[in-house]
FILOSE-144082 format. One record per residue (C-alpha): y, z negated, x. Coordinates in steps of 0.05 Angstrom, whole numbers, plus 5000, padded with zeros to 4 digits. Layout:
N
YZX;...
REM end
This chain:
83
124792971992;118593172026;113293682017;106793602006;104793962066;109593432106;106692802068;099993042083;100093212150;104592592162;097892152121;093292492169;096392342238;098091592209;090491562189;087091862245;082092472227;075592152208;080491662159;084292322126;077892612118;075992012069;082091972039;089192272004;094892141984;097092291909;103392001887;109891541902;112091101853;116990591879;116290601945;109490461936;103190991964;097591191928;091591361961;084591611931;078991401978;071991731974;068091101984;068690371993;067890262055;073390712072;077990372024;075889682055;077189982125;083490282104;086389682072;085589272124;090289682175;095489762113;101789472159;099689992215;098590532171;105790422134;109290322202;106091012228;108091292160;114891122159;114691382229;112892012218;117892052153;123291902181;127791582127;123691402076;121390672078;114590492040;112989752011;105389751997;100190262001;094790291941;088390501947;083690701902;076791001896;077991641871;077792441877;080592621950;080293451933;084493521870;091993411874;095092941825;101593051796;107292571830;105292781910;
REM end
């Protein structure tokens, strides 16, 4: 199990900086990610690195292995239960 701290920091270096400031992570529900995205064209931009960002994920969490990443348009400051 990780913390949030961990998942969010591990989001962030997966992401890149101008990415994690457009976007968070918010739950895991069967090995799935979902991600709240400020604005469209972040989620479009996002979605279309998926594979990279879930191979940089995993990476950087070591043992846990992600399916899909889901993203969402959505609140990126509050915290949703599930993270």
């Amino acid at each position: 199990r990780f913390t949030e701290e961990e998942i969010r920091q591990a989001w962030q270096e997966a992401v890149g900086p101008d990415a994690a400031r457009h976007s968070v992570p918010v739950s895991f529900k069967k090995a799935s990610v979902f991600v709240n995205v400020d604005r469209s064209s972040w989620l479009y931009e996002l979605t279309t690195k998926k594979k990279e960002i879930l191979t940089k994920l995993e990476e950087k969490l070591k043992g846990k292995k992600f399916k899909d990443i889901r993203f969402r348009i959505g609140d990126i400051t509050k915290k949703e239960q599930g993270t």
